[in-house]
N, C-alpha and C positions, 0 to 999 in steps of 0.2 A: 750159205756160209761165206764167210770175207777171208779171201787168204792178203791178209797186207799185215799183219805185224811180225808174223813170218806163215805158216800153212794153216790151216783152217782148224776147227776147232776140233781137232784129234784128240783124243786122250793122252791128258800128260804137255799137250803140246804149250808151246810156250806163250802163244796169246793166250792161251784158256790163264794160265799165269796171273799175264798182263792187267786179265780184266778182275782180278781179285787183288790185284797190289800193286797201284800206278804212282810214277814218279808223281810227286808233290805240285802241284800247281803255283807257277807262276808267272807274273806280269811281262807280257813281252809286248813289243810293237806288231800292230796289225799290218803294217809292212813292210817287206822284203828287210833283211840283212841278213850279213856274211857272217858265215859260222866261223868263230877264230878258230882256225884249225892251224894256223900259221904257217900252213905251205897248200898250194892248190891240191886241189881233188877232182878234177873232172868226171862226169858222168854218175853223180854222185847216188849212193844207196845211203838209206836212213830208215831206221827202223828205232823204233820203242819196247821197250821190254818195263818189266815191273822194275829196273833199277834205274833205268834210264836210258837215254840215246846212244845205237850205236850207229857209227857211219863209214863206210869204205870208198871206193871208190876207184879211178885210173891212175893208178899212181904207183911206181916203181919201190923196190925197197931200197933203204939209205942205209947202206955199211951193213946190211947182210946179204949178200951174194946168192942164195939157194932159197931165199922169200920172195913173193910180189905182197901187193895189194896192201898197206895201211889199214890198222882198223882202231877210229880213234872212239871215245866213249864222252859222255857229258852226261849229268845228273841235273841240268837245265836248261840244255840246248844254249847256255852263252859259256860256259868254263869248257872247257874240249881237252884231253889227253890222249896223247898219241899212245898206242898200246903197240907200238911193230907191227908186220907186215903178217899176214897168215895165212897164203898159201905157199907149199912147198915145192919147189920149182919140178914141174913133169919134168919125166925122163924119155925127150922122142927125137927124132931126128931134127937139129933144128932150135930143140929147144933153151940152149943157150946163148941162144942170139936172135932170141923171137921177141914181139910184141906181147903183151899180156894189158886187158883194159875190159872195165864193163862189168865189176863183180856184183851179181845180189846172191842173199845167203836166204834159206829157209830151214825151216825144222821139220819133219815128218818121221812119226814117232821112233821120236828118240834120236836120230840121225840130223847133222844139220850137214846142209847140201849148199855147199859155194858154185853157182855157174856165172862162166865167164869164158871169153873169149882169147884165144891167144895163135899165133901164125908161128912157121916156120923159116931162120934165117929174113924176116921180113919180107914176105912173099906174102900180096896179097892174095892169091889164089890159092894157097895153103893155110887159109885162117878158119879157122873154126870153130864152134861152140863146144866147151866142153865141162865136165863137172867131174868138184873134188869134194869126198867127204869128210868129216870130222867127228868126233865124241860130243864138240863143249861150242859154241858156239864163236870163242874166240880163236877156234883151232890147236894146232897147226891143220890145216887142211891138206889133204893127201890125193891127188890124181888120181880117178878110176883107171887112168890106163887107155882110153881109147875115144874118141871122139864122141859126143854125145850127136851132133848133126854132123850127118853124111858128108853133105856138099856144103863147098864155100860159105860161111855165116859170120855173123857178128851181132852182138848184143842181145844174147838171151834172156828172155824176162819169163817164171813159171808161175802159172795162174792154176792155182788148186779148187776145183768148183765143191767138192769133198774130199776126206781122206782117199779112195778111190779113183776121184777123177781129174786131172790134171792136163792142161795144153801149156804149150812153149810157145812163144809170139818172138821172132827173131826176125832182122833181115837179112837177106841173099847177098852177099860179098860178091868181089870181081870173080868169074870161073862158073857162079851159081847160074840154071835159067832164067832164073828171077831176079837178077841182079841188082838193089838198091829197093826191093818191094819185100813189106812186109809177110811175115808167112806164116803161118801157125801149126803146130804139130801134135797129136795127141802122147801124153805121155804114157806106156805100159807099168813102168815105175818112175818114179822122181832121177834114175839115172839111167834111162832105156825108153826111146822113143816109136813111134811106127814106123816113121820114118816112110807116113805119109802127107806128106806139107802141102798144102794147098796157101792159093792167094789169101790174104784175108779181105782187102779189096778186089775180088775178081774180073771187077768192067774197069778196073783203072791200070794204069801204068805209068808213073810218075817220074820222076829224076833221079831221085833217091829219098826214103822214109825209114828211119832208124830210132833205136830206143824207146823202144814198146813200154807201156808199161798202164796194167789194165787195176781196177776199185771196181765195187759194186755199191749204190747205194741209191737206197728206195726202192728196191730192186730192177735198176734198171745198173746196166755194167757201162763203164765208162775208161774209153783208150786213147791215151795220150801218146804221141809220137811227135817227134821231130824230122824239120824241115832246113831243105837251105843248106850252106857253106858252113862247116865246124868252126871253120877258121877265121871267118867276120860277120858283118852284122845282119846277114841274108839267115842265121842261124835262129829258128824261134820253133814253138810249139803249139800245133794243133791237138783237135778232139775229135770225135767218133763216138758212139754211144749207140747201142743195141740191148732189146729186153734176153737177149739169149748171149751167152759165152762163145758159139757156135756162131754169129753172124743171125743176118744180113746187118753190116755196121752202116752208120747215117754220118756223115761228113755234120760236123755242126756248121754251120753259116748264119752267117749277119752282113745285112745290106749286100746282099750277091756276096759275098767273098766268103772266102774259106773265115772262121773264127779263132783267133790265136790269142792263148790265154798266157804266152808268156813271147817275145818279142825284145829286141835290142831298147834302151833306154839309156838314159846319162848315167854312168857309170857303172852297167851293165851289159857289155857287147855279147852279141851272139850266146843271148839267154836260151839255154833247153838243156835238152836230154836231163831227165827230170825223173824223180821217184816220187812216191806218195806214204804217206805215214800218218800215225796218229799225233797229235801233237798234246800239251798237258790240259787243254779244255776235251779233250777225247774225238775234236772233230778231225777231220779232213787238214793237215797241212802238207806242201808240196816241197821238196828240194830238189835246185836245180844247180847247172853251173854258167858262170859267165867269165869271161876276160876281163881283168881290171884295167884301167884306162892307160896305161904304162904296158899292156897285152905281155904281164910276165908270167900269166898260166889262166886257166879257167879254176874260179875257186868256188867254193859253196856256199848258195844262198836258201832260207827259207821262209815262210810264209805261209800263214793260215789261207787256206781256200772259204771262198763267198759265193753263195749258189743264190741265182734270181731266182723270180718266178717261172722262167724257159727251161729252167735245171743246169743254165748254164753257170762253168765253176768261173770264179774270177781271181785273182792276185793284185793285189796292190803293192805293185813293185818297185814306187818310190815313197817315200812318206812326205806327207800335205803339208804346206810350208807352214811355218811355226809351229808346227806338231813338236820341235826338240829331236 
């Protein structure tokens, strides 16, 4: 089962939806452009539903106080509507002068589950994963109450292998043992972990590797994470790819080097931290965020995914001159 349009194919659940009434097919470029959302979105989430796109992302709310998170809507991925903000601000020590960033939402029957991350008074060693629920998928979304990961995290991503089985891929914040390495967690339910995390790279230890975010297809699973400086052009994304959800993951590489399917470009800086979605031909496309060349925020861009014959995904992230 594919959990990416939101949790796998549960009864009722919203992909089962999706695949009986999908937005309308139309013509877009086969690459990259910025979604008019007219104000940045870093770290952006995109999903498809049977009416159309919806998209959130890091992003503050504007003139309402007791909201985070944006969550705009399009019915062709090029007209976008801001719909306000939909999480309603937890109540913990802290939490009115915290950071909040990194939302993905899912459905599991019936419930839809916003997780994302948020700290206390801006204290990196007080940041943590946490999840709110909702009725409707637009919210208001509502705080469980209590941390979803124990120790120091940031950027939870939930991968549902069945309605039953589900893991967390998040990385280990300052304060964490793991600090800047990926980790993965089995879930007990969609807001209740084991809160036994292990490496998902176990023989590595890297700088820092952030914004997990895992597909299944051909049955083989495939984990995209990001590398490098958020804040300039050191910022891009790798892959990994294993026949099991569970590991052992394989570093993709080309000519010795690591393979990076999304990387700084002309007028895209510190392209990553990246989702995956269906797009209106039903395959694979990607959204990611970059800095526009004036660096007045990270805004959202997307693009159909190209798989060789290696099964490597590709992006074409500028379009071919005289293409228009």
């Amino acid at each position: 089962m594919r959990r990416r349009e939101f949790l796998a194919l549960a009864p009722g659940s919203l992909l089962a939806a999706a695949s009986q009434a999908q937005p309308a097919k139309q013509q877009l470029s086969q690459a990259a452009f910025r979604l008019a959302t007219g104000s940045p979105v870093p770290d952006p989430f995109c999903v498809r539903t049977k009416e159309g796109w919806y998209l959130t992302g890091t992003q503050h709310a504007r003139g309402i106080e007791d909201r985070r998170f944006s969550l705009f809507f399009s019915p062709d991925l090029k007209v976008w509507r801001d719909l306000g903000p939909i999480l309603l601000r937890p109540e913990y020590e802290g939490s009115h002068k915290a950071n909040y960033w990194a939302p993905e939402f899912m459905e599991h029957r019936g419930t839809y589950y916003l997780y994302y991350t948020s700290d206390s008074f801006g204290d990196p060693e007080r940041r943590f994963v946490r999840v709110a629920t909702s009725s409707r998928l637009t919210g208001p979304y509502r705080d469980s109450g209590d941390r979803l990961v124990t120790k120091p995290s940031i950027d939870g991503h939930p991968y549902f292998v069945s309605s039953s089985e589900g893991w967390l891929f998040y990385c280990g914040n300052e304060g964490n043992p793991h600090a800047g390495q990926l980790l993965v967690d089995r879930f007990l339910s969609p807001s209740q972990l084991e809160n036994k995390p292990r490496k998902v790279f176990p023989d590595e230890t890297v700088a820092w590797e952030e914004g997990a975010f895992v597909i299944r297809r051909l049955g083989v699973y495939y984990l995209f994470s990001s590398m490098g400086n958020w804040r300039n052009g050191t910022y891009h994304v790798r892959i990994a790819r294993s026949p099991s959800i569970e590991g052992p993951w394989e570093r993709l590489m080309e000519n010795g080097a690591p393979y990076k399917v999304l990387r700084t470009v002309k007028g895209q800086l510190g392209a990553g931290h990246n989702s995956l979605f269906r797009g209106p031909d039903d395959d694979w496309w990607i959204c990611y965020h970059a800095w526009d060349p004036g660096k007045t925020g990270r805004y959202p861009w997307a693009a159909p995914l190209s798989w060789d014959a290696r099964g490597y995904p590709a992006v074409q992230q500028l379009a071919e001159a005289g293409s228009g």
